[in-house]
mmCIF file as Biopython writes it, N, C-alpha, C and O atoms, coordinates in Angstrom:
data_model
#
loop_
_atom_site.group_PDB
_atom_site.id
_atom_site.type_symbol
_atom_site.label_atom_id
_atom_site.label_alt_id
_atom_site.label_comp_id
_atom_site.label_asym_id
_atom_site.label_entity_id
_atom_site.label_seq_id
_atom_site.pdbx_PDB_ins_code
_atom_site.Cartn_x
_atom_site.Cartn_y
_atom_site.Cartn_z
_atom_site.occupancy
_atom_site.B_iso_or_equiv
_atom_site.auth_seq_id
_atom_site.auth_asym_id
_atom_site.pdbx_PDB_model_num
ATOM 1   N N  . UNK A ? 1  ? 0.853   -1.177 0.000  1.0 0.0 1  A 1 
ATOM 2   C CA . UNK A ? 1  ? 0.000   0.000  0.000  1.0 0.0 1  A 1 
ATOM 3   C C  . UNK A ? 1  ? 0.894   1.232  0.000  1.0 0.0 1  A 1 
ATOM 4   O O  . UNK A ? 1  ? 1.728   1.435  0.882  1.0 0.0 1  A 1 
ATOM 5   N N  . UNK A ? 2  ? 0.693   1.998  -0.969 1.0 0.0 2  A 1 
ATOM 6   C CA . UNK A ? 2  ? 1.567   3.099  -1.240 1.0 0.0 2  A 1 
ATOM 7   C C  . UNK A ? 2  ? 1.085   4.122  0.037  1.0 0.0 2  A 1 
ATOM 8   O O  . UNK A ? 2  ? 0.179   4.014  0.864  1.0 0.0 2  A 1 
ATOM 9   N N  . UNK A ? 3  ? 2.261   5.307  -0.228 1.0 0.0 3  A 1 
ATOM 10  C CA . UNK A ? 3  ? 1.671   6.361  1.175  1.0 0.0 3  A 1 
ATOM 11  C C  . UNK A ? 3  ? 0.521   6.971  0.386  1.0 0.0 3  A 1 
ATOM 12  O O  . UNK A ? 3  ? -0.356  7.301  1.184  1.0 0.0 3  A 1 
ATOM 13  N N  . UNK A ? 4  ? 0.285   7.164  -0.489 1.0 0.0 4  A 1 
ATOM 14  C CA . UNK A ? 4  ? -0.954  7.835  -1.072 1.0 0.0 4  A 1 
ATOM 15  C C  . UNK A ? 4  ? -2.061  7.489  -0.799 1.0 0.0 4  A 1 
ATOM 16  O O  . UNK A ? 4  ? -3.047  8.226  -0.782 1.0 0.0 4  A 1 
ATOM 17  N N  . UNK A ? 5  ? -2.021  5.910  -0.465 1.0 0.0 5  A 1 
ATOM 18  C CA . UNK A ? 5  ? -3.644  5.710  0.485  1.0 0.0 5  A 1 
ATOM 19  C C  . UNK A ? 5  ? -3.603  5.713  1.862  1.0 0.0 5  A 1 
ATOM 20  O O  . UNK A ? 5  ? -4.654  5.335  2.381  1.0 0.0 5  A 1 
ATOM 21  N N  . UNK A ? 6  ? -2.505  6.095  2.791  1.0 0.0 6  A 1 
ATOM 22  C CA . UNK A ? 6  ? -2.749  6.375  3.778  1.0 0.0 6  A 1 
ATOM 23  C C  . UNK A ? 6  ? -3.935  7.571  4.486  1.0 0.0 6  A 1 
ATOM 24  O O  . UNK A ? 6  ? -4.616  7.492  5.509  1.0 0.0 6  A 1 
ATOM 25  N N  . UNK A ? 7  ? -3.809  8.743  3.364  1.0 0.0 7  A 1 
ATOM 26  C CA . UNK A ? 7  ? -4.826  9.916  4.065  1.0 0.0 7  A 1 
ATOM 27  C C  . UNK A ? 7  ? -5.907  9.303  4.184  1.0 0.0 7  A 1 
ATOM 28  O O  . UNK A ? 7  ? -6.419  9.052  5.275  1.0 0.0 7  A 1 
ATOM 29  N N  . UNK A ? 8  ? -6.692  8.785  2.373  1.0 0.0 8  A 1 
ATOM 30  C CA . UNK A ? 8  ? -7.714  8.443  2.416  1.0 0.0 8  A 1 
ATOM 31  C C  . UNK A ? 8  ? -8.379  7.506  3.648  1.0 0.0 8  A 1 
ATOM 32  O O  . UNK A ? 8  ? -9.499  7.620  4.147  1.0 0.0 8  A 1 
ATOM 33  N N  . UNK A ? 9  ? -7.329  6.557  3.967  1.0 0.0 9  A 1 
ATOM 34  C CA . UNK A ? 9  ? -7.931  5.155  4.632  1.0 0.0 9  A 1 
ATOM 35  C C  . UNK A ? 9  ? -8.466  5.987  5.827  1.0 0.0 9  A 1 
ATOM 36  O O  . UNK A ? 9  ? -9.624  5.898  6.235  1.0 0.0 9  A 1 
ATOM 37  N N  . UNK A ? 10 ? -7.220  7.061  6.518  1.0 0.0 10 A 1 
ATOM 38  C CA . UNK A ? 10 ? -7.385  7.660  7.623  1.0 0.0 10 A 1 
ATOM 39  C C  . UNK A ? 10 ? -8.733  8.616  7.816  1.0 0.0 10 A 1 
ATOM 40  O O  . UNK A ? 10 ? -9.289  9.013  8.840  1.0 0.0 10 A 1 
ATOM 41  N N  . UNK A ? 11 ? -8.959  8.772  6.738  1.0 0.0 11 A 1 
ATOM 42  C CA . UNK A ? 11 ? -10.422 9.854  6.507  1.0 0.0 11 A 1 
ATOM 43  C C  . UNK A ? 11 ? -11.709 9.286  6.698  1.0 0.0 11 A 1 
ATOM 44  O O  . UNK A ? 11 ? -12.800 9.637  7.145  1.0 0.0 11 A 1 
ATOM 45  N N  . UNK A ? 12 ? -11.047 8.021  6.065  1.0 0.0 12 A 1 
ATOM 46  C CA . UNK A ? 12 ? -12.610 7.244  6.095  1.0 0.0 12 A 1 
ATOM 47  C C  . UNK A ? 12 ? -13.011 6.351  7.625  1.0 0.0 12 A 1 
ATOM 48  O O  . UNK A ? 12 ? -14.019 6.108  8.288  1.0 0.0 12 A 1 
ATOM 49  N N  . UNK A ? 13 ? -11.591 6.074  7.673  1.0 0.0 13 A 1 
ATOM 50  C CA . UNK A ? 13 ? -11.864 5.601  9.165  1.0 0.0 13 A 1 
ATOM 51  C C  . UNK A ? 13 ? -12.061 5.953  10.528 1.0 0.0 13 A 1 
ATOM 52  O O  . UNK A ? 13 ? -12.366 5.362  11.564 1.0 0.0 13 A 1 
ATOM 53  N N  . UNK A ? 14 ? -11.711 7.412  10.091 1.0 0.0 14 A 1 
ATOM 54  C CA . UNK A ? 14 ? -11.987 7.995  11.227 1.0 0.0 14 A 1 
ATOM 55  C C  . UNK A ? 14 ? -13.635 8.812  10.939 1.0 0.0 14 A 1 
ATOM 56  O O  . UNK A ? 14 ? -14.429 9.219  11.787 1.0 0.0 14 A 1 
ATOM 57  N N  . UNK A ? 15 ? -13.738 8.845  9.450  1.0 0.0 15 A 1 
ATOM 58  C CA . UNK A ? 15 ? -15.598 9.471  9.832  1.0 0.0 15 A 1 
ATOM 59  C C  . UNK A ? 15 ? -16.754 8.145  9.995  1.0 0.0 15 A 1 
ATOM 60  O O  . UNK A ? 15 ? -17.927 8.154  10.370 1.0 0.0 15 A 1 
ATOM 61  N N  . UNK A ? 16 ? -15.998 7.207  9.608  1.0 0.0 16 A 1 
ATOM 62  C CA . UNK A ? 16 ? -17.505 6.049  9.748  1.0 0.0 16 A 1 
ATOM 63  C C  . UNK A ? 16 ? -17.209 5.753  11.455 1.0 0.0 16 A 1 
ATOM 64  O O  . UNK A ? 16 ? -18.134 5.207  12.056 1.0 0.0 16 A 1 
ATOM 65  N N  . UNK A ? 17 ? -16.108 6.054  12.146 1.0 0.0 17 A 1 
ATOM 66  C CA . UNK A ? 17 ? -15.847 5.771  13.746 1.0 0.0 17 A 1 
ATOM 67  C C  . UNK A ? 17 ? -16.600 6.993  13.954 1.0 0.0 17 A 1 
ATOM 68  O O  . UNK A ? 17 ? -17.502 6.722  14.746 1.0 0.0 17 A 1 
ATOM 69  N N  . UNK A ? 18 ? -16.653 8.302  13.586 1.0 0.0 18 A 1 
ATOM 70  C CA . UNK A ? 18 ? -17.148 9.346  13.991 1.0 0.0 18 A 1 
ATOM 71  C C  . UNK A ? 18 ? -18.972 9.286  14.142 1.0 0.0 18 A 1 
ATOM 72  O O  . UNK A ? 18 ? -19.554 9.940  15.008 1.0 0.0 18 A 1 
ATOM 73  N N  . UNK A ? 19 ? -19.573 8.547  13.317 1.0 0.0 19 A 1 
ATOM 74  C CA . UNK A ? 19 ? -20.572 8.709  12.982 1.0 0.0 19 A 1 
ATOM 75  C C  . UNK A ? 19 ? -21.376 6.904  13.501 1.0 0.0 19 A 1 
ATOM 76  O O  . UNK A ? 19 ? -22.571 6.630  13.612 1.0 0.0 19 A 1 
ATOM 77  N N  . UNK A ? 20 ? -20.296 6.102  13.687 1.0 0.0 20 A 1 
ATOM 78  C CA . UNK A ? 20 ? -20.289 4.911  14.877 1.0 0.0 20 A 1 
ATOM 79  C C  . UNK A ? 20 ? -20.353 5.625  16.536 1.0 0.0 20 A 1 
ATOM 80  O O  . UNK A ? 20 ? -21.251 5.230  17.280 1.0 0.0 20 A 1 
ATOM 81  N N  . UNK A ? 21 ? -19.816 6.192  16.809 1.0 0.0 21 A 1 
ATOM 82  C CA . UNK A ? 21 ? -19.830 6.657  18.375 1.0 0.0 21 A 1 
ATOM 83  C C  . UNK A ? 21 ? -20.725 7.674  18.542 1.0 0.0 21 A 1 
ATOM 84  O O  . UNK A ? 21 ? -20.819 8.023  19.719 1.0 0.0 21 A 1 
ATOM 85  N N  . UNK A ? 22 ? -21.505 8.346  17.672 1.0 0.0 22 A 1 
ATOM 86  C CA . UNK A ? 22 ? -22.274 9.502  17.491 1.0 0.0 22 A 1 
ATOM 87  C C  . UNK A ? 22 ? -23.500 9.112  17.642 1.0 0.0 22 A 1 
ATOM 88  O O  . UNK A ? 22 ? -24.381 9.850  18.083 1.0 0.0 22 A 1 
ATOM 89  N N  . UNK A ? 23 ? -23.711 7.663  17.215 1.0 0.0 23 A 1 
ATOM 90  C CA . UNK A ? 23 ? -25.083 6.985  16.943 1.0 0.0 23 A 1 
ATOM 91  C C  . UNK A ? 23 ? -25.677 6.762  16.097 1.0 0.0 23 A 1 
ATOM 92  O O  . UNK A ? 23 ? -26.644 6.001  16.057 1.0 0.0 23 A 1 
ATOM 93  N N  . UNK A ? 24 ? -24.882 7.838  14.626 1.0 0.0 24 A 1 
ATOM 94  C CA . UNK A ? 24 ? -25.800 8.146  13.775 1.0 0.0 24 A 1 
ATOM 95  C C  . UNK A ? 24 ? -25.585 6.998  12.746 1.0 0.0 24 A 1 
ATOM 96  O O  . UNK A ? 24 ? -26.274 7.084  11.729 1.0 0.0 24 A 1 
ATOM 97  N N  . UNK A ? 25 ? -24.929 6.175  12.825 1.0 0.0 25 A 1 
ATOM 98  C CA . UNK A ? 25 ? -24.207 5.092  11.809 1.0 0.0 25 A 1 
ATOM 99  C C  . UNK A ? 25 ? -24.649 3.764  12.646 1.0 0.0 25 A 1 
ATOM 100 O O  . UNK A ? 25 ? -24.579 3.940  13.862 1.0 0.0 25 A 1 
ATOM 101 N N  . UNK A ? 26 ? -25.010 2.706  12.313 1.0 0.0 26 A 1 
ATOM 102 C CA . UNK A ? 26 ? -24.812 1.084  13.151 1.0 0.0 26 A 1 
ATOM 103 C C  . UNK A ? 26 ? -23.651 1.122  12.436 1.0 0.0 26 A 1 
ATOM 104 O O  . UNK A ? 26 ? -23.099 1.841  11.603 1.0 0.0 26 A 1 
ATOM 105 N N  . UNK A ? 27 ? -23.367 -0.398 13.338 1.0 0.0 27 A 1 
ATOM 106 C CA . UNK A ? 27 ? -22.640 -0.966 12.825 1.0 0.0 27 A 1 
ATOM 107 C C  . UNK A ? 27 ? -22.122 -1.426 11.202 1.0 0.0 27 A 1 
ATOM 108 O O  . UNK A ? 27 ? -21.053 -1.318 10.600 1.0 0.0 27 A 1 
ATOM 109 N N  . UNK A ? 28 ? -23.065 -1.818 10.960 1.0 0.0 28 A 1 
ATOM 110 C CA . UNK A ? 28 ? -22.932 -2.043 9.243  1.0 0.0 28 A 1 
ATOM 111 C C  . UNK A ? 28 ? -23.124 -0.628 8.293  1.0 0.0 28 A 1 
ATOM 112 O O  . UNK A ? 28 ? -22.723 -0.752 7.136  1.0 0.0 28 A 1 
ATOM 113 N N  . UNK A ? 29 ? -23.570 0.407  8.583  1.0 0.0 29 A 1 
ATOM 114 C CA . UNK A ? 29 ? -23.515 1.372  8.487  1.0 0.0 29 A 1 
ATOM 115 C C  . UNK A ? 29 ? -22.389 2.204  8.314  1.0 0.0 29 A 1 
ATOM 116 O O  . UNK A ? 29 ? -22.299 3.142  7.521  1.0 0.0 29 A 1 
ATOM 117 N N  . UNK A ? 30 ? -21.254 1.666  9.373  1.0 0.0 30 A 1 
ATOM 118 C CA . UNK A ? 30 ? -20.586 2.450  9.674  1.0 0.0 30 A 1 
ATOM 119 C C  . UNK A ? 30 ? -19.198 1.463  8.148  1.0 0.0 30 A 1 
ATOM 120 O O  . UNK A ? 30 ? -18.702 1.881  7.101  1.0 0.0 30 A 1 
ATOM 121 N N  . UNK A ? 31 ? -19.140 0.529  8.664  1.0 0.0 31 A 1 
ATOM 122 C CA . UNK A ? 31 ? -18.788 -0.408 7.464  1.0 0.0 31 A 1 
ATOM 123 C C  . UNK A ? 31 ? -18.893 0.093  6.288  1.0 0.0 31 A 1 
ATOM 124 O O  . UNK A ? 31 ? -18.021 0.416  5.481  1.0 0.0 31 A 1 
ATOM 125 N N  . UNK A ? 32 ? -20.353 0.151  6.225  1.0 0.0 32 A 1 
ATOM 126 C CA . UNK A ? 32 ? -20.737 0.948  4.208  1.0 0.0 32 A 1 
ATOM 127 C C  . UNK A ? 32 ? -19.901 2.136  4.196  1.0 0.0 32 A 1 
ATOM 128 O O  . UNK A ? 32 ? -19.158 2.326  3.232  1.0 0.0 32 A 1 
ATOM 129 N N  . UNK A ? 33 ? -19.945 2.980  5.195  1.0 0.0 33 A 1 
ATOM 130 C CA . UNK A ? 33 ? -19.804 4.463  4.863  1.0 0.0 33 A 1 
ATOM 131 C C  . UNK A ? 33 ? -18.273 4.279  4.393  1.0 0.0 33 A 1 
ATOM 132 O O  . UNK A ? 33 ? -17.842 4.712  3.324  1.0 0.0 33 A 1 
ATOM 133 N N  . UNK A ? 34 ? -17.228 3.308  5.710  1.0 0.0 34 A 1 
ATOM 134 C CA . UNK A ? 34 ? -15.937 3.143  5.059  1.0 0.0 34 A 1 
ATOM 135 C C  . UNK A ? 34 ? -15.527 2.441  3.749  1.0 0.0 34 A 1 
ATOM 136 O O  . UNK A ? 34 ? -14.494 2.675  3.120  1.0 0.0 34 A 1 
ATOM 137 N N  . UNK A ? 35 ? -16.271 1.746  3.499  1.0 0.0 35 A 1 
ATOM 138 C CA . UNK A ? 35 ? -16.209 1.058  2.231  1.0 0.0 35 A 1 
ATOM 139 C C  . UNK A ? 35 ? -16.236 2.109  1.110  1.0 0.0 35 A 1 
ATOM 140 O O  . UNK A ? 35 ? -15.545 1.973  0.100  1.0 0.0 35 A 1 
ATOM 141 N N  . UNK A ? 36 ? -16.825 2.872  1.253  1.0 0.0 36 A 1 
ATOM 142 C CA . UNK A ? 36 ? -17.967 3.656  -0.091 1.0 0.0 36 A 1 
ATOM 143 C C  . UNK A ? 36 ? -16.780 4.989  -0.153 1.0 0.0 36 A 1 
ATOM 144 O O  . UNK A ? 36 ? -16.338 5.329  -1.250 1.0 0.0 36 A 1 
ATOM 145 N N  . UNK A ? 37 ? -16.313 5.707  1.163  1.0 0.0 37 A 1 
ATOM 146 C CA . UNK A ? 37 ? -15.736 6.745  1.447  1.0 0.0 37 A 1 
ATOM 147 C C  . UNK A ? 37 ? -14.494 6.369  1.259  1.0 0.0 37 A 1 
ATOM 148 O O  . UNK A ? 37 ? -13.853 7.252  0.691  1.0 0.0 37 A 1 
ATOM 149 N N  . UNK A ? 38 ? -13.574 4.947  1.621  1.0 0.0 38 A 1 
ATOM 150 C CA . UNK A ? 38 ? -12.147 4.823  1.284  1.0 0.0 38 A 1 
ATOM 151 C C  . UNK A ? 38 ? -12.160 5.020  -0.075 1.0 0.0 38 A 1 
ATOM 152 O O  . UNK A ? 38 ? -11.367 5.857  -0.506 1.0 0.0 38 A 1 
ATOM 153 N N  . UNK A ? 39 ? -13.324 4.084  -1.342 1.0 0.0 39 A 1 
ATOM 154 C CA . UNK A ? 39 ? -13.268 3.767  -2.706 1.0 0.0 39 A 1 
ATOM 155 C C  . UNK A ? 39 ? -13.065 5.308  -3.620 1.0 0.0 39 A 1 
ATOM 156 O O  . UNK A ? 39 ? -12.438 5.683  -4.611 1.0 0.0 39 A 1 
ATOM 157 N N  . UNK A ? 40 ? -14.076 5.941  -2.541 1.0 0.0 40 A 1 
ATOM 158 C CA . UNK A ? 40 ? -14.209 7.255  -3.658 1.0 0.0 40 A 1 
ATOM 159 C C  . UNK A ? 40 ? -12.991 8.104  -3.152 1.0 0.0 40 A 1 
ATOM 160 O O  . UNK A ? 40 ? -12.292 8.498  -4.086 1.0 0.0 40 A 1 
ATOM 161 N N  . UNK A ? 41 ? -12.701 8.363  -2.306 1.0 0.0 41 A 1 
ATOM 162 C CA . UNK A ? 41 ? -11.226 8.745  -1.763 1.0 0.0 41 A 1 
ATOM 163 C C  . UNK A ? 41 ? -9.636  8.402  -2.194 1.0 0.0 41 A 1 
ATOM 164 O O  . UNK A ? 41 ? -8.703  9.188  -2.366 1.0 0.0 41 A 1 
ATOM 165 N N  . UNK A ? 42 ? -9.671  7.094  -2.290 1.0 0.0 42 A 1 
ATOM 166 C CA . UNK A ? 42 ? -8.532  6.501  -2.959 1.0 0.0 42 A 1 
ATOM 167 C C  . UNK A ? 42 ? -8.750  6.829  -4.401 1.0 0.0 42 A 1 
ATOM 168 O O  . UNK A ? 42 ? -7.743  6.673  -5.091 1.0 0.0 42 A 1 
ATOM 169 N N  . UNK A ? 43 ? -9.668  7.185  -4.935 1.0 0.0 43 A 1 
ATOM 170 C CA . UNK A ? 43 ? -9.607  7.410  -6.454 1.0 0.0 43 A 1 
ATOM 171 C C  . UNK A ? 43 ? -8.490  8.404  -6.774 1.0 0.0 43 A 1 
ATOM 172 O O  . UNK A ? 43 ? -8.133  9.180  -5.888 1.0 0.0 43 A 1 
ATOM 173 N N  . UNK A ? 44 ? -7.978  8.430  -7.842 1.0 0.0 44 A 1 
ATOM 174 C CA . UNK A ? 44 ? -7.392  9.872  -8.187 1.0 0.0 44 A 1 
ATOM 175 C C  . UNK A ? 44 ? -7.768  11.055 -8.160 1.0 0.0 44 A 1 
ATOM 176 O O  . UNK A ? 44 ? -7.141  12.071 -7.861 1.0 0.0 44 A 1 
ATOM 177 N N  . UNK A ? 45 ? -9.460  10.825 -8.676 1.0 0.0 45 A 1 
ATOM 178 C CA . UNK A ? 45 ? -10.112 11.877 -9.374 1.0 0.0 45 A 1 
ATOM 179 C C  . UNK A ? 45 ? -10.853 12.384 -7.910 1.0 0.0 45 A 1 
ATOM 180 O O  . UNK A ? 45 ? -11.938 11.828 -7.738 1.0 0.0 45 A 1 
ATOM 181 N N  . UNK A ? 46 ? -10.552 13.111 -7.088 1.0 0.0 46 A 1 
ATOM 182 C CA . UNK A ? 46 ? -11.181 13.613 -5.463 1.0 0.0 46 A 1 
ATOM 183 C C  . UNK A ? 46 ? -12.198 14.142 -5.600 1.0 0.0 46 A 1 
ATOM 184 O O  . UNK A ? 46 ? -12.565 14.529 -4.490 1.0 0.0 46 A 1 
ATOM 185 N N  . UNK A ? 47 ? -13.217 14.511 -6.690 1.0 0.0 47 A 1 
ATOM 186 C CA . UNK A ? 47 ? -14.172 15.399 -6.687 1.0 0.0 47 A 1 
ATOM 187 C C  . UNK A ? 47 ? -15.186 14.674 -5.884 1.0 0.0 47 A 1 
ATOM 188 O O  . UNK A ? 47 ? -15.892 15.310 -5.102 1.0 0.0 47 A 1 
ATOM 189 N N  . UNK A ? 48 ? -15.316 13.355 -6.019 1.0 0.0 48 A 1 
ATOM 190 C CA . UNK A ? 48 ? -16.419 12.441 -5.396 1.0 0.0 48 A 1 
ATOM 191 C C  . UNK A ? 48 ? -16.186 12.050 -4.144 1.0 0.0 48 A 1 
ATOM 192 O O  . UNK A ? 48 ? -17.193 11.778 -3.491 1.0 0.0 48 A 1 
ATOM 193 N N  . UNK A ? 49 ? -14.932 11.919 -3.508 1.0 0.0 49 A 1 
ATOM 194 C CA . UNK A ? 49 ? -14.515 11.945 -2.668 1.0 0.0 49 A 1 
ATOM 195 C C  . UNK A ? 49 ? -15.095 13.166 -1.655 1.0 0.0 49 A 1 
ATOM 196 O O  . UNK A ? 49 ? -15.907 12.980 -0.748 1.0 0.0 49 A 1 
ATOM 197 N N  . UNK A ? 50 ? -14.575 14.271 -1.972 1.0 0.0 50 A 1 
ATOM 198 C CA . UNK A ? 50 ? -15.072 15.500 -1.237 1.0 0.0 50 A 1 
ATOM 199 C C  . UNK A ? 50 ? -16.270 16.119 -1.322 1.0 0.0 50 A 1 
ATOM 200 O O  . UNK A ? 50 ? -16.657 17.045 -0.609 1.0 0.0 50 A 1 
ATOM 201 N N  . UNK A ? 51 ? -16.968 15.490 -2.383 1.0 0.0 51 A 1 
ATOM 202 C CA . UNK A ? 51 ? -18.918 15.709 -2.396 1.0 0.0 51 A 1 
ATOM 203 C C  . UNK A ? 51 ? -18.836 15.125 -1.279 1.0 0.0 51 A 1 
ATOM 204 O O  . UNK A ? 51 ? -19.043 15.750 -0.240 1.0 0.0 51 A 1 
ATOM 205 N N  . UNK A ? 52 ? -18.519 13.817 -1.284 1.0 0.0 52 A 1 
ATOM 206 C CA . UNK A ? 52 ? -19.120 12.544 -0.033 1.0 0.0 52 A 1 
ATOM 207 C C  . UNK A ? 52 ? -18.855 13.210 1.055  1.0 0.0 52 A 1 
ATOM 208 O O  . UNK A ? 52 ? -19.690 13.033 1.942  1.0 0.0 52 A 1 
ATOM 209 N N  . UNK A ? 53 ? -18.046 13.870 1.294  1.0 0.0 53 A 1 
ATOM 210 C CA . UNK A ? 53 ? -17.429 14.626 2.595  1.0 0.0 53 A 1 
ATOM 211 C C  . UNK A ? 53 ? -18.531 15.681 3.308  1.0 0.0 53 A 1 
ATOM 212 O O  . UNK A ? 53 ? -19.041 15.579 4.424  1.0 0.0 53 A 1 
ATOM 213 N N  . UNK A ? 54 ? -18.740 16.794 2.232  1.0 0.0 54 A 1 
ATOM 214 C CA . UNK A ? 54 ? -19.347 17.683 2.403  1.0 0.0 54 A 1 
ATOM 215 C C  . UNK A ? 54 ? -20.700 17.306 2.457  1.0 0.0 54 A 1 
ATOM 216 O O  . UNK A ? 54 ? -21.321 17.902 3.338  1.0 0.0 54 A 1 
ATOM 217 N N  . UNK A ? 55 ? -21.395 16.454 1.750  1.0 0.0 55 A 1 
ATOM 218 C CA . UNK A ? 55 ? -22.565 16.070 2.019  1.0 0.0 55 A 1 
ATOM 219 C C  . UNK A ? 55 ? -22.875 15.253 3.508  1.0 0.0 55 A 1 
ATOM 220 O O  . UNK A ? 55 ? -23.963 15.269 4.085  1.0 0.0 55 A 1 
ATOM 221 N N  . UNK A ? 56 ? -22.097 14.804 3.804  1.0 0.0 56 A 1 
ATOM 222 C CA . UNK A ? 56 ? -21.551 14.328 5.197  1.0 0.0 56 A 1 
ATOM 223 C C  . UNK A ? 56 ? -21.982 15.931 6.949  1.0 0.0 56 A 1 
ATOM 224 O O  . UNK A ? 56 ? -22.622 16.182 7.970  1.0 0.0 56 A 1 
ATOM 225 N N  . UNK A ? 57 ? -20.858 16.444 5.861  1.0 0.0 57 A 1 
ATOM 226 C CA . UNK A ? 57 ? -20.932 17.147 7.285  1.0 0.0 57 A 1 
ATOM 227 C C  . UNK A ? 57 ? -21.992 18.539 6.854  1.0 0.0 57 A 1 
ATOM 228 O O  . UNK A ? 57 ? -22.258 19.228 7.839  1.0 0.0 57 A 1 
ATOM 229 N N  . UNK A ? 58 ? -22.536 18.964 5.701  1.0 0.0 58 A 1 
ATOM 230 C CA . UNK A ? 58 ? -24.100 19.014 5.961  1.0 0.0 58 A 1 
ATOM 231 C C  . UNK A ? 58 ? -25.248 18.940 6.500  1.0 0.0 58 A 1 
ATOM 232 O O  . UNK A ? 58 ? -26.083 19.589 7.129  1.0 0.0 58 A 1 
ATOM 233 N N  . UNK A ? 59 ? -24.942 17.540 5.876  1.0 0.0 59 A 1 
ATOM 234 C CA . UNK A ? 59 ? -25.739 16.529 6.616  1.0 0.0 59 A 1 
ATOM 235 C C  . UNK A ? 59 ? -26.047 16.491 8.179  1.0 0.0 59 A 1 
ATOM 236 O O  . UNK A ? 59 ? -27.166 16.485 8.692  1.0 0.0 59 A 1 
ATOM 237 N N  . UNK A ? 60 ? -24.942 16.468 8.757  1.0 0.0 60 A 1 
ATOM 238 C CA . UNK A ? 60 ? -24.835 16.689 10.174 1.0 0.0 60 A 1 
ATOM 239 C C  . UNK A ? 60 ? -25.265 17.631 10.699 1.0 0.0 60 A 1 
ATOM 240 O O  . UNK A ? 60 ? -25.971 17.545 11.704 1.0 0.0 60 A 1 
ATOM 241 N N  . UNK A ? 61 ? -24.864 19.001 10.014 1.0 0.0 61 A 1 
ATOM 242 C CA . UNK A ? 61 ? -25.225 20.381 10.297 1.0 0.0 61 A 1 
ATOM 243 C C  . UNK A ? 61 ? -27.025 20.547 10.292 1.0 0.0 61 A 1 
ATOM 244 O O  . UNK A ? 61 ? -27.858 21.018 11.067 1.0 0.0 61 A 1 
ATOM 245 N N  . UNK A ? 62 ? -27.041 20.021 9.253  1.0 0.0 62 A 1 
ATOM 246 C CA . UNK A ? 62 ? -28.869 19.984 8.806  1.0 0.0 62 A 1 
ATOM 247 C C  . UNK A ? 62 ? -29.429 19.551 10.156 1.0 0.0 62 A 1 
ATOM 248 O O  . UNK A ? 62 ? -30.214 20.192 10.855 1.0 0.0 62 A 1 
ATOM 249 N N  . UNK A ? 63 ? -28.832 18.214 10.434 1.0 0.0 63 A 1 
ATOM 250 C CA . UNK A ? 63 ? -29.581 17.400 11.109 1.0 0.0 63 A 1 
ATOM 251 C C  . UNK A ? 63 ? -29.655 18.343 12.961 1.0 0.0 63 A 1 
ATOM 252 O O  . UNK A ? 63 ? -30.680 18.462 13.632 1.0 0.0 63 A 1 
ATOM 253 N N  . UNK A ? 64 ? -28.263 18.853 13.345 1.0 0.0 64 A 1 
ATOM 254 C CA . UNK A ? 64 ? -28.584 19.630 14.245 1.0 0.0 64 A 1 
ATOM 255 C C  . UNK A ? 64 ? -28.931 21.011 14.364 1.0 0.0 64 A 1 
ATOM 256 O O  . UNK A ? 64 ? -28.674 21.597 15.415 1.0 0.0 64 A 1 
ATOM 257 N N  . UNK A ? 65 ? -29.480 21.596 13.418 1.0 0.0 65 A 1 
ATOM 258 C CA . UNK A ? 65 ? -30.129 22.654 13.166 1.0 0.0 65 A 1 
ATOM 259 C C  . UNK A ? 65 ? -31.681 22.459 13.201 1.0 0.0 65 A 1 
ATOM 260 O O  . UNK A ? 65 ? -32.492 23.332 13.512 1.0 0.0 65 A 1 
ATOM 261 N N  . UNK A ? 66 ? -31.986 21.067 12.800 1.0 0.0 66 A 1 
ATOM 262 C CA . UNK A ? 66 ? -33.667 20.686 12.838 1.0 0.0 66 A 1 
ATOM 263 C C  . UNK A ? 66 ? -33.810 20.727 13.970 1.0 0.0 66 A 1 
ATOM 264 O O  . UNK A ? 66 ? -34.451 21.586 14.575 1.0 0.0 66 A 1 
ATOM 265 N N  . UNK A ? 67 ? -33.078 19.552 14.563 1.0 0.0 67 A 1 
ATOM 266 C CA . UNK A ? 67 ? -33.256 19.397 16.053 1.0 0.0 67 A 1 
ATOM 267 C C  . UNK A ? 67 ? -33.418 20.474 17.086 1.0 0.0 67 A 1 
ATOM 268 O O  . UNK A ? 67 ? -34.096 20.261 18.090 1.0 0.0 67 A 1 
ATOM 269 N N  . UNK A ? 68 ? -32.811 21.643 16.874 1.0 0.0 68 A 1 
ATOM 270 C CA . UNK A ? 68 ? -33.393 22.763 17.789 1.0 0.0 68 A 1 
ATOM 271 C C  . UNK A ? 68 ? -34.170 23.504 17.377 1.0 0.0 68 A 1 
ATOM 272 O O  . UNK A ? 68 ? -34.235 24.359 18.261 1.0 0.0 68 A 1 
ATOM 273 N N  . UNK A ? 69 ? -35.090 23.881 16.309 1.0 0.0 69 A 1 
ATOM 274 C CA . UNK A ? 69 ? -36.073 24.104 15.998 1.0 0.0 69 A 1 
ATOM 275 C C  . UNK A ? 69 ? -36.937 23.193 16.583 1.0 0.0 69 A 1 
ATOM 276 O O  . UNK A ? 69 ? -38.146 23.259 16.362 1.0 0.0 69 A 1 
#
């Protein structure tokens, strides 16, 4: 494994753990997200990679912005 997939692996493993201890992920959940987030990450082409990201932490944002309304 070259150093070039080190960031990715680290990105992904640390947001499907992020979103495992948060609640917002199960278990297998948390699995998909690393699966889906290392693939598009390790790509060359990062654009899909960093949608997935941002739709991510959106996502999050959305979700605790409803919640206090």
């Amino acid at each position: 494994m070259g150093t070039t997939y080190h960031i990715p692996l680290l990105v992904a493993v640390g947001l499907a753990t992020h979103g495992l201890r948060k609640g917002s992920l199960s278990s297998t959940g948390a699995i998909a997200a690393f699966l889906v987030g290392y693939g598009h990450l390790a790509n060359p082409l990062k654009v899909f990679g960093v949608a997935l990201i941002f739709f991510y932490l959106a996502g999050s944002r959305a979700t605790k912005v409803g919640s206090s309304v």
